[in-house]
SEBA-261366 format. One record per atom (N, C-alpha, C): residue number from 1; residue in one letter; atom name; x, y negated, z negated. Coordinates in steps of 0.1 Angstrom, whole numbers, plus 5000, padded with zeros to 4 digits. Example, Ala and Ser with C-alpha at 12.3 -4.5 7.8 and 13.67 -1.06 7.14 Angstrom:
REC_1_a_N_5132_5057_4922;
REC_1_a_CA_5123_5045_4922;
REC_1_a_C_5132_5033_4922;
REC_2_s_N_5128_5022_4929;
REC_2_s_CA_5137_5011_4929;
REC_2_s_C_5129_5000_4921;
***
This chain:
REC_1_x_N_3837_4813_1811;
REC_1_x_CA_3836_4823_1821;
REC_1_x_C_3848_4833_1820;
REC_2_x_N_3842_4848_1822;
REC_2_x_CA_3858_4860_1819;
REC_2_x_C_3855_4866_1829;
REC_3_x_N_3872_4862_1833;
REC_3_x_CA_3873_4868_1849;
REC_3_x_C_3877_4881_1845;
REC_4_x_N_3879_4889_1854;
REC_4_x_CA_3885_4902_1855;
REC_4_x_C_3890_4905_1869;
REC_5_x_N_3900_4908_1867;
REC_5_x_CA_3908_4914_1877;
REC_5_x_C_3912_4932_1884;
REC_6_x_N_3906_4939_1890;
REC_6_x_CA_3906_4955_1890;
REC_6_x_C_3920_4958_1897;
REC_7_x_N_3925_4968_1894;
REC_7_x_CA_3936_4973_1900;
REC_7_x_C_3937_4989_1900;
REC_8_x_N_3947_4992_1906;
REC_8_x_CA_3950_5010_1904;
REC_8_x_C_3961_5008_1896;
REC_9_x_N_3961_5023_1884;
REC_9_x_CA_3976_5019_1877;
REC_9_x_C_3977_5038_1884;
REC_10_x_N_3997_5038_1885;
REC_10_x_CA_3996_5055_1881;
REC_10_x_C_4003_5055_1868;
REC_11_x_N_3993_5062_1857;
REC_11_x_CA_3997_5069_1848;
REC_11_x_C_4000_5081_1846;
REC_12_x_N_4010_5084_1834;
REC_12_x_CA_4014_5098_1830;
REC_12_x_C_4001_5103_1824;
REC_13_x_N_3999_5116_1834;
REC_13_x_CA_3989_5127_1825;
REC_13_x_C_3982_5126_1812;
REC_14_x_N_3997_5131_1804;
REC_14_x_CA_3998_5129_1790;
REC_14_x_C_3995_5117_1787;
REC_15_x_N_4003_5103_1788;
REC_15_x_CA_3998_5093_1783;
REC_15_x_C_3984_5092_1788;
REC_16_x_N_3977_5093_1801;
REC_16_x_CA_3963_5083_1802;
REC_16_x_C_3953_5098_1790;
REC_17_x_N_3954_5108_1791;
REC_17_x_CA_3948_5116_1778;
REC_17_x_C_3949_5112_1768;
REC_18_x_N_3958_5107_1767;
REC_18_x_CA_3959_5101_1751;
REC_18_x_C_3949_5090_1748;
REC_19_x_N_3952_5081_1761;
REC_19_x_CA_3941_5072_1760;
REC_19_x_C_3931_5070_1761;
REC_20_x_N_3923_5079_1766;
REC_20_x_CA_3912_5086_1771;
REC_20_x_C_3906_5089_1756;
REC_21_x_N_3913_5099_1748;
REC_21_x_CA_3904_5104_1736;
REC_21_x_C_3906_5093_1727;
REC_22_x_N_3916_5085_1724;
REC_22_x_CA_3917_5075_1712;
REC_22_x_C_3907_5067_1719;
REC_23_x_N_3901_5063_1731;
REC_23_x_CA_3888_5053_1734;
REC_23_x_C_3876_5063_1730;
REC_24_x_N_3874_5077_1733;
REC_24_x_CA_3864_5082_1727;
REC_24_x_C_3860_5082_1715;
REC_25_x_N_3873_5086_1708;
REC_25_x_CA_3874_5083_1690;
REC_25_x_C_3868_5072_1686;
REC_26_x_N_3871_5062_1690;
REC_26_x_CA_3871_5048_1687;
REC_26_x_C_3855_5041_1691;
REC_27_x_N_3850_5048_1699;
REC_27_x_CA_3838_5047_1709;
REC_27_x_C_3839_5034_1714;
REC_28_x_N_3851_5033_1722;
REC_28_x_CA_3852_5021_1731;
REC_28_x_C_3855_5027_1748;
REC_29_x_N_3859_5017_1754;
REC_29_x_CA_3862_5021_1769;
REC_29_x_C_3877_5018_1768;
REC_30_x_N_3879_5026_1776;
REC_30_x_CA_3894_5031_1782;
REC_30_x_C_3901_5016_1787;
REC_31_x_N_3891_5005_1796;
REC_31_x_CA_3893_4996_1797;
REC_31_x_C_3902_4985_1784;
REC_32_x_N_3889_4989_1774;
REC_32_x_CA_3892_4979_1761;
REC_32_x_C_3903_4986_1751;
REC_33_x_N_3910_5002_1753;
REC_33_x_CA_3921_5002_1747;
REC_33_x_C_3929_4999_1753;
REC_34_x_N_3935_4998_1767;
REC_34_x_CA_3947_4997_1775;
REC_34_x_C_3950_4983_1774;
REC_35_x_N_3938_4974_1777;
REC_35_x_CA_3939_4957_1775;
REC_35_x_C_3943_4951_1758;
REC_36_x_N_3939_4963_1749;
REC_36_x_CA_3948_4957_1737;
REC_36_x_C_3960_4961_1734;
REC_37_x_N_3961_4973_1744;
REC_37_x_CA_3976_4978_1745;
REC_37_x_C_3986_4969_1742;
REC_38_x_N_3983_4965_1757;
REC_38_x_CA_3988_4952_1766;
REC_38_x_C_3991_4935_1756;
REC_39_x_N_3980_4935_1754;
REC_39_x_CA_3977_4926_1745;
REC_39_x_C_3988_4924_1728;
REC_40_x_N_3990_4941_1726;
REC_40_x_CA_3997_4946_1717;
REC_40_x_C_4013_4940_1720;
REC_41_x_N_4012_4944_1732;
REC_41_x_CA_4030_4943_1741;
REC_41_x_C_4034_4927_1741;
REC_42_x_N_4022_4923_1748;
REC_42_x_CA_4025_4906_1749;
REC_42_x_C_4026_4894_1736;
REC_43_x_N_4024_4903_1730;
REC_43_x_CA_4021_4895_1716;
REC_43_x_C_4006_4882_1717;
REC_44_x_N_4000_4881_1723;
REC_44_x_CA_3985_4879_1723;
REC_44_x_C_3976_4883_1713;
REC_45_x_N_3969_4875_1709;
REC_45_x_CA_3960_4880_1701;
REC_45_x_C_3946_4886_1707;
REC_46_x_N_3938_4893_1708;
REC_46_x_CA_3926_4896_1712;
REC_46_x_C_3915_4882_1713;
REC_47_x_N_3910_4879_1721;
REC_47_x_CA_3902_4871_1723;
REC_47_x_C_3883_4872_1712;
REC_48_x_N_3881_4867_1705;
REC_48_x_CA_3870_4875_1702;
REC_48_x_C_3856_4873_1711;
REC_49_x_N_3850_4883_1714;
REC_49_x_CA_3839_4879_1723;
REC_49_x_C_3827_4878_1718;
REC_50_x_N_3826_4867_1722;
REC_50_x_CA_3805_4862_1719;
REC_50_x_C_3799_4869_1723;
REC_51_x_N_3786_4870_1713;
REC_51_x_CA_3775_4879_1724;
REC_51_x_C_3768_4869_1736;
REC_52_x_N_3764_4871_1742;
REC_52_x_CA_3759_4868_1759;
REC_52_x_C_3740_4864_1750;
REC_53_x_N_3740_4852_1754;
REC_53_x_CA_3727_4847_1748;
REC_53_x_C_3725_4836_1760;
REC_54_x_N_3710_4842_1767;
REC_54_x_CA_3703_4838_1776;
REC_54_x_C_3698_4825_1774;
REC_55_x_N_3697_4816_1780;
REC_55_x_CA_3690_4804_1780;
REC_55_x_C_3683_4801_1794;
REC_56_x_N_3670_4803_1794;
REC_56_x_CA_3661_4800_1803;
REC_56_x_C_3654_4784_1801;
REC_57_x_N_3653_4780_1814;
REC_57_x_CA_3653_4763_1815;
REC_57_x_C_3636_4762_1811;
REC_58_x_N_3637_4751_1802;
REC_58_x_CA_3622_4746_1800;
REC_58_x_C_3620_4732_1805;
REC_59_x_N_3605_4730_1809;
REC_59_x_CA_3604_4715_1806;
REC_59_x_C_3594_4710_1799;
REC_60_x_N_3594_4701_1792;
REC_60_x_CA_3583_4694_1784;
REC_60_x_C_3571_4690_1797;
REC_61_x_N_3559_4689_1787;
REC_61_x_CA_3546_4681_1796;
REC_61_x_C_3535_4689_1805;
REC_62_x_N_3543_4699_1811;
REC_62_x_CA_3534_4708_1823;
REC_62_x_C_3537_4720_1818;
REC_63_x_N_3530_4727_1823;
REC_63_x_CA_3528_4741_1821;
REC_63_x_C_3527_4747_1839;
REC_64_x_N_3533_4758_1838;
REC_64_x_CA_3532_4768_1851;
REC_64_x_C_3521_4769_1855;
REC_65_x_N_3521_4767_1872;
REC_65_x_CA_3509_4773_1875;
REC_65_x_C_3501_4786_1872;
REC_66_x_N_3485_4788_1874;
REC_66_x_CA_3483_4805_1872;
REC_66_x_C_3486_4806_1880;
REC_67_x_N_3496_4819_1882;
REC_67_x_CA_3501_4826_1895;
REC_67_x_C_3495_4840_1886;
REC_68_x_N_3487_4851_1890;
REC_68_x_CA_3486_4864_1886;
REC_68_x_C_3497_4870_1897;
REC_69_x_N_3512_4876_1892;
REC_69_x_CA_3525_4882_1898;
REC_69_x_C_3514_4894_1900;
REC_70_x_N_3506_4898_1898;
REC_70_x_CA_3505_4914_1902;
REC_70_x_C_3494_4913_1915;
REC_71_x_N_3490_4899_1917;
REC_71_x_CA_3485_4898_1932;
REC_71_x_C_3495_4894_1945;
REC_72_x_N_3502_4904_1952;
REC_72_x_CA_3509_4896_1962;
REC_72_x_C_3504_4892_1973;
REC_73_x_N_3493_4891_1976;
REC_73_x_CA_3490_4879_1982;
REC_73_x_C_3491_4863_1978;
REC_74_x_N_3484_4863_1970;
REC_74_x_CA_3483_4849_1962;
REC_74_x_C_3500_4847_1959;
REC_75_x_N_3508_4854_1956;
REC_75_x_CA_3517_4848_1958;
REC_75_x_C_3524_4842_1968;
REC_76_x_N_3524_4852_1979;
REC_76_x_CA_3527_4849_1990;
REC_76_x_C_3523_4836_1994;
REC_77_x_N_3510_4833_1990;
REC_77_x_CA_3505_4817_1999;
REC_77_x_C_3509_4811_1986;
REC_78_x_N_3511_4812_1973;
REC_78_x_CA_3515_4797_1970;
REC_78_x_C_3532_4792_1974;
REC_79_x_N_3543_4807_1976;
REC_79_x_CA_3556_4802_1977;
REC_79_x_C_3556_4803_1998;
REC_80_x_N_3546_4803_2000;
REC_80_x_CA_3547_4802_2014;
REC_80_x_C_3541_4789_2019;
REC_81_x_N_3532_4779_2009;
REC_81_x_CA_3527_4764_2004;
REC_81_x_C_3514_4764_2014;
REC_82_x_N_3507_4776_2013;
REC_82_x_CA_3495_4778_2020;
REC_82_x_C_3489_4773_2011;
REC_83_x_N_3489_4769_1994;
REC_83_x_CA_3482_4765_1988;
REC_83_x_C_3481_4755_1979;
***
């Protein structure tokens, strides 16, 4: 899990422009140059990030009921256990 923390910084003019176009250049966010700044200062290495890959729950044996989602009625009564 990656937390994040938000804050206010005050920067110099000049410097947050600076950082502003070298994230444009770069086509990253302003976020992700100042955090490797940082990262630069601390002596840290950058974390590498995984891509975000979904896993939806299955189960063997049964299959979903027919629900037709584009009738809401019928839905209504089966999650309301009218049915």
């Amino acid at each position: 899990m990656h937390l994040c923390m938000r804050t206010t910084l005050d920067l110099e003019d000049g410097l947050l422009r600076r950082a502003r176009r070298k994230a444009a250049e770069e086509g990253r966010t302003l976020t992700a140059v100042i955090e490797d700044a940082l990262r630069a200062l601390f002596g840290r290495p950058a974390r590498p990030r995984s891509r975000f890959r979904l896993r939806l729950p299955t189960r063997r044996g049964t299959r979903p009921p027919d629900i037709d989602v584009a009738d809401r009625d019928a839905l209504h009564e089966r999650f309301d256990g009218r049915r």
